[in-house]
Phi, psi and omega in degrees: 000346159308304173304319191279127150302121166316163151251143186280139161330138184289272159025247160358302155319293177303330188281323174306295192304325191278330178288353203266333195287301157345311178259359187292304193324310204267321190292345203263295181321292183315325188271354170278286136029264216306332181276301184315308182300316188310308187284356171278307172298357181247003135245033181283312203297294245287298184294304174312335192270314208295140186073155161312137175300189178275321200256335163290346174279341181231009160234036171277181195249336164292137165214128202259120153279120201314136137355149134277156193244169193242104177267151183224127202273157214234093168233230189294307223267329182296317189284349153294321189271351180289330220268330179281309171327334209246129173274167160228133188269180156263150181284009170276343191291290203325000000 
């Protein structure tokens, strides 16, 4: 018993390792937390610069008029002919 260090009551032991694990645990969290918040704030300018501004979308000197769209009313005769149209071949057909 000269050389050996006591050993602490096993109890006792075990309650010291879980708190101790415990804060490795919250201290392990917390600095993931703390990186993560940094590499997001150091890409907010980053996100905002993609694309044109609002004053270059509104003093651009082309100004395009949309396409017109073609509404189509989708009844009996239009899901027939979509329906004849689309065949299904077998792959052996192909």
């Amino acid at each position: 018993m000269h050389g050996r260090p006591a050993r602490l009551l096993p109890s006792i032991e075990h309650k010291l390792w879980s708190r101790a694990k415990q804060s490795m645990q919250l201290t392990t969290k917390s600095a993931c937390l703390a990186l993560c918040a940094i590499l997001l704030a150091g890409c907010a300018p980053f996100f905002s610069s993609i694309g044109p501004s609002r004053r270059d979308i509104e003093h651009s000197a082309e100004k395009r008029p949309l396409p017109p769209i073609q509404l189509i009313e989708v009844n009996e005769e239009v899901t027939q002919r979509l329906t004849a149209q689309r065949s299904r071949h077998l792959f052996s057909e192909v």
